[in-house]
N, C-alpha and C positions, 0 to 999 in steps of 0.2 A: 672130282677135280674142279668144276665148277665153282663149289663151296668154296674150297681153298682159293679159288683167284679173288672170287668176292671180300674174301676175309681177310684177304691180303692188302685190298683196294681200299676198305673199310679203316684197317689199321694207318696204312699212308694217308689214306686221306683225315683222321682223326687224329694224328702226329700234325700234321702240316697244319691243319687250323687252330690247333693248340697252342705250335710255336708260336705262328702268328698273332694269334690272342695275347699270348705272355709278354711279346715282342712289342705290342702296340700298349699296352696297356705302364710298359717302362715308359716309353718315349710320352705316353699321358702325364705320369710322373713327373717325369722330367722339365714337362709343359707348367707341370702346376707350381713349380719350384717360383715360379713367379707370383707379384703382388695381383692383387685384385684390382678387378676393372671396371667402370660400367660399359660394355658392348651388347647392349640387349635393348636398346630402345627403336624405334624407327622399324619395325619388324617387319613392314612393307619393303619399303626400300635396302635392308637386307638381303631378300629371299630376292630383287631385282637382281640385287648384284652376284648372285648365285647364280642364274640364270644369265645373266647376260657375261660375267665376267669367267666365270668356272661351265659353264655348262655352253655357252655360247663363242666363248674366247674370243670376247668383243678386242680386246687390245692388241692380241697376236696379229688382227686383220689392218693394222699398219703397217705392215710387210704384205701384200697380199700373195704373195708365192711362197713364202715358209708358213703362211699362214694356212697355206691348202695343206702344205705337205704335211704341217703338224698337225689339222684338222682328220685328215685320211687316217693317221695311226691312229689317232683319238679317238675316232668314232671306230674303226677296226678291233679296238681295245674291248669299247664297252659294250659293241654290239655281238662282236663273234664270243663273247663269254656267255651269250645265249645259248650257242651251241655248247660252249662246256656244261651249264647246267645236266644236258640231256647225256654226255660223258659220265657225269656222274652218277647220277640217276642210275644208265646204267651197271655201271661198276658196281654199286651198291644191290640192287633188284639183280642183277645176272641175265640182263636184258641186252638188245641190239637195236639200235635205231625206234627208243622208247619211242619217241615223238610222232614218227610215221603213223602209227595204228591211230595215236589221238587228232591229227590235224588234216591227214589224208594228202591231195595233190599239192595243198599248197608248201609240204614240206620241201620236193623237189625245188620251189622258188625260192624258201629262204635258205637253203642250202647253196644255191649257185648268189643269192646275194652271198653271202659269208666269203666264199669264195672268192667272189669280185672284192671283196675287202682287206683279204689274205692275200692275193696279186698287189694289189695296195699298199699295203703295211709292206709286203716283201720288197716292193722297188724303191718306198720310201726313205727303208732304212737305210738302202744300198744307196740314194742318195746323201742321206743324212753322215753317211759312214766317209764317202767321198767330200764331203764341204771340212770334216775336221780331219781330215788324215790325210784328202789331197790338196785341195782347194788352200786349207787351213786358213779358212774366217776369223781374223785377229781374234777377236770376242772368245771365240772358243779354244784357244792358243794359247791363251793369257798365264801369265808365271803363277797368276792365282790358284789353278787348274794344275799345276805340275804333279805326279805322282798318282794316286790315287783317284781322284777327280775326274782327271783326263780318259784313265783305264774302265774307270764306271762306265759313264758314257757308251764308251767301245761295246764294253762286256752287253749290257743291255741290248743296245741294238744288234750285236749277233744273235743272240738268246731270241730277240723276236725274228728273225728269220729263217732261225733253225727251227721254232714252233709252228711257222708259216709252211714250214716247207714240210715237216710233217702231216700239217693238217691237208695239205695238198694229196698228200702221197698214200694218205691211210685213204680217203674217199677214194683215189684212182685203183688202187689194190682191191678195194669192197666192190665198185661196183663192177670190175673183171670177176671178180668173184661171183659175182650174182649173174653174169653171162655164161659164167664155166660151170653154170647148176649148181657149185661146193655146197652142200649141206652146212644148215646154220645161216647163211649169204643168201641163198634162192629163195628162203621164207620171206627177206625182207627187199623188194624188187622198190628202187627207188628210180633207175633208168639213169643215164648216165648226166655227171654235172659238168656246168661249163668249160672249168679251168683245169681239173684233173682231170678229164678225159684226153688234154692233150700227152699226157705221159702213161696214155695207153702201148703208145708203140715202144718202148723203152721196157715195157713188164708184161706183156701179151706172149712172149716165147714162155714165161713161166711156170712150174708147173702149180698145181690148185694148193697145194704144202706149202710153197716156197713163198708162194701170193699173202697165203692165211698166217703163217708164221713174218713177215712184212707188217702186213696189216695190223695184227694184235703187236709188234712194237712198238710200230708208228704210233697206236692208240695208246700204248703206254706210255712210252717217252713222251708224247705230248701231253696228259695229262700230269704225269711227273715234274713236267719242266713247268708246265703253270705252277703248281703248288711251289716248285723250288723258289720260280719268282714272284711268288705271294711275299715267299720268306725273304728272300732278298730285299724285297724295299723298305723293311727300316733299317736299313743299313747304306742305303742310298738315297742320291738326290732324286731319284725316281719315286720316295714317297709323297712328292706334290700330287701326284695320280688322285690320291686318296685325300689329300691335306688341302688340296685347292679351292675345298667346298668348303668347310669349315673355316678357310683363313678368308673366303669370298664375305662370306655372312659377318664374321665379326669384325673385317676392316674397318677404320675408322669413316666417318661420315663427314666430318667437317672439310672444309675447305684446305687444299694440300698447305700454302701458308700459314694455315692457325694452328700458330704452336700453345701447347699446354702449358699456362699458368703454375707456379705451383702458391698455393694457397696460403701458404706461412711465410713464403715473401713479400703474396703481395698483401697481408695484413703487417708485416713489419714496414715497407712505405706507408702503409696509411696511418703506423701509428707515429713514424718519424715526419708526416707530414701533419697529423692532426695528434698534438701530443694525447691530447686529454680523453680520446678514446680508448686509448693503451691500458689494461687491466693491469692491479696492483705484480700480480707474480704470473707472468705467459709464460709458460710452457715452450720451453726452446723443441724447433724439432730433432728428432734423432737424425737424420742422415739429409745431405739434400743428392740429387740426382741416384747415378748408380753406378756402383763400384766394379760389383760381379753380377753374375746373369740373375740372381735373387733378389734384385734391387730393379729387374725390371718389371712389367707389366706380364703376365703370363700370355699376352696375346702378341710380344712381341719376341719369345721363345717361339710361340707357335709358327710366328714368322718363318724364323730362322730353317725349323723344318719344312717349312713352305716351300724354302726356295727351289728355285729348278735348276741355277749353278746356270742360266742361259748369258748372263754377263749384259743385257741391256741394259743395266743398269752403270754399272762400271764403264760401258760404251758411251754411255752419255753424261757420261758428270765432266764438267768444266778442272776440275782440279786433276782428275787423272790425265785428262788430254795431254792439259802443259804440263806433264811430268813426275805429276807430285804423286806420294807414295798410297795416297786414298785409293780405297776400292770399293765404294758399295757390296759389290759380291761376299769381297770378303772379310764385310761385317760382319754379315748374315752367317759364312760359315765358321767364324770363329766362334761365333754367340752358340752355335747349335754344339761345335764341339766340346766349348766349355759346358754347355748345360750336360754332355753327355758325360764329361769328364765329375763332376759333380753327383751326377748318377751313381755313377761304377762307383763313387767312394761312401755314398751311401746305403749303394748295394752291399759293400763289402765290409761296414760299420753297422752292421742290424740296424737299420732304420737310421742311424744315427750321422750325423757330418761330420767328420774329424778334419777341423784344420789342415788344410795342404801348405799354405803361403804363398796362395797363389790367387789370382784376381783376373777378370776379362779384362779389366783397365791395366795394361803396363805390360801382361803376361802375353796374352793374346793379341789387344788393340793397341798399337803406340800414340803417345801425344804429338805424335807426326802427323799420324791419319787423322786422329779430331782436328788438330787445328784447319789441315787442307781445307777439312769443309766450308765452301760457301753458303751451307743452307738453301741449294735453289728450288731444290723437289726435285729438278731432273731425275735423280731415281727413281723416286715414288711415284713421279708421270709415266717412266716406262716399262714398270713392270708386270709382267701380263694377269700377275696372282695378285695384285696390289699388294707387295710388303711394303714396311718404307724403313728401309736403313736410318734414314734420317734419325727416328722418332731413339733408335741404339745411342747415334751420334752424339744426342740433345742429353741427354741424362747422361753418359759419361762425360760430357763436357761440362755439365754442370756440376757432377762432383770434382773436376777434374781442379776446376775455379773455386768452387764454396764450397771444398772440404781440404784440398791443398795447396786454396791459394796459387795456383799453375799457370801461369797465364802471362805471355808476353808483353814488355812493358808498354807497347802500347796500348794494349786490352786495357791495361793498369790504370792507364790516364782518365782511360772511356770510366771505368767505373768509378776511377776518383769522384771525379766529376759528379757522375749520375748521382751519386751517394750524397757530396756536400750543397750540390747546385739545381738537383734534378734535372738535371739534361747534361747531354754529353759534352757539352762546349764547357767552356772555361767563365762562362760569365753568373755574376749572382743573377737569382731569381728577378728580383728588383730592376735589374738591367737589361731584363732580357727582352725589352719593347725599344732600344737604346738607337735601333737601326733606321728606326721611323725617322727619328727628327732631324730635323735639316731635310 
């Protein structure tokens, strides 16, 4: 019988990382759909921003009270998945409380830390669950959120408390077990932990059957439900979990103001400014800005799976405030779901792209929302994974003007201008010290 649970746990567990492999390895995909970049220089101040912004959640701490609270799950996450290693371990080996025989008394401490982290995570959610369902925190309310987005959310934070509450209930059932003598349980004497021993009196009438058939549930379901939401986060905004570190690293490093050049404009002013530099036959470029999600940078797709859906972003921008129909937020998630949609059609063309007729410019992003933009960074200041919508904004705005010509006739004036006079005012070059005299 043994055998069989083993080879059972072996099979679930070898399915689940599989899917997730397959799963991660699309959304790679779909990452790469993008142009190339250079993000690899400054390798120091990189791995800082790993550390300080992903590993440290230096920006969440401008809140400092959602910043505990999302800190407590966070570190709940990545510390109690120490004890799933030892889950597994056993499921595979046909073992019980592997780590006991190797570490001795100080297993009993980090059992009850765990615990104190799973009380944690369980009251946090129950807060976190209460700020968008009662509270209802504009930010996470937002029309942007309607549908599916909203339900994520939800769905996740019950799934970590129903996993909390498991982990609670399987240690309170074992170590009754190991007081009722039950064979299998009395070999492994751990003495009883902090936070499950309060739901002794609730399971102490039970008999040693009722306890052990409990307990191997609760051991199940919880390990089950981890793996479920392994699978679940590429399918949700909860794959920042994973993506936070990787978007930490390759953020860009310049100054949030310094926007990118692009390189064949600015040798077309130098050579309408200095004819005689201009080569007999240049090379027009193919495209300028970007149309669809393949015309951006692959680190700004990465973004987009980045995002956390947390709306600081959209909370802070000047043009949403008064009204207008911009949303940072949801830049980010249209950019992700056209990249996803882009996917599914290459998945379903062998390798191939078959024309949809369809575009993130017009389909997805309206010339509403670009133009809203002020360009101030507000978003890119406030978000905790540093994406920056903006850098989405700036490239479909640019093909939006130098490929359709799009653009408001006062924009029109601006570049008249720039183009015949080099500067935005109406005055020749020649004239344009005219203000001095007198």
């Amino acid at each position: 019988m043994q055998f069989i649970f083993q080879a059972a746990f072996v099979l679930m567990l070898g399915l689940a990382v599989w899917l997730f492999t397959r799963n991660i390895l699309r959304i790679r995909r779909n990452i790469l759909l993008g142009k190339e970049g250079g993000y690899t220089d400054n390798t120091p101040a990189r791995w800082r921003n790993v550390l300080l912004l992903a590993f440290g959640q230096k920006k969440m701490f401008q809140n400092p009270m959602v910043a505990i609270l999302h800190f407590v799950i966070y570190a709940g996450f990545i510390i109690i998945n120490l004890e799933v290693l030892e889950i597994v371990l056993d499921g595979i080996l046909g073992t019980h409380r592997l780590f006991l025989g190797w570490i001795g008394s100080f297993y009993g401490f980090l059992i009850n830390a765990f615990e104190f982290l799973a009380v944690g995570v369980l009251l946090v959610c129950i807060a976190f669950l209460a700020r968008r369902n009662l509270v209802k925190v504009k930010r996470l309310v937002h029309p942007d959120l309607n549908g599916w987005p909203r339900s994520d959310a939800n769905y996740i934070l019950i799934a970590e408390i129903i996993l909390m509450t498991l982990f609670l209930t399987m240690n309170a059932c074992d170590t009754l077990l190991q007081e009722k003598g039950a064979a299998h349980y009395s070999e492994h004497l751990t003495g009883n932990f902090l936070f499950s021993s309060l739901l002794h009196p609730l399971l102490n009438g039970m008999s040693i059957e009722t306890l052990t058939v409990i307990e191997r549930s609760c051991w199940w379901l919880h390990i089950a439900g981890i793996l479920a939401f392994l699978n679940y986060l590429p399918y949700s905004k909860h794959l920042h979990i994973l993506f936070a570190f990787p978007n930490a690293y390759y953020a860009r490093l310049e100054p949030m103001g310094q926007m990118h050049n692009m390189p064949a404009i600015q040798q077309e002013v130098l050579y309408a400014m200095q004819p005689e530099l201009a080569p007999a036959e240049a090379a027009a470029p193919v495209s300028f800005g970007a149309k669809d999600v393949r015309d951006l940078s692959w680190r700004n797709i990465l973004d987009a799976y980045s995002c956390t859906e947390c709306g600081r972003c959209t909370a802070a921008c000047p043009a949403n405030i008064t009204g207008k129909k911009l949303s940072p937020r949801k830049i980010m998630m249209d950019t992700r779901d056209r990249a996803e949609e882009i996917g599914r059609n290459i998945r379903a063309n062998n390798g191939q792209f078959q024309p949809d007729n369809k575009s993130l410019l017009h389909d997805y992003i309206s010339v509403e929302e670009l133009r809203a933009c002020t360009t101030c960074n507000a978003c890119v200041q406030e978000c905790p994974v540093s994406i920056s919508p903006l850098e989405i904004i700036l490239e479909l705005r640019r093909n939006l003007i130098m490929e359709e010509s799009n653009a408001p006739q006062e924009w029109n004036g601006m570049f008249s201008n720039t183009e015949n006079n080099f500067a935005p005012w109406k005055f020749a070059p020649d004239d344009r010290d005219g203000w001095l005299k007198g």
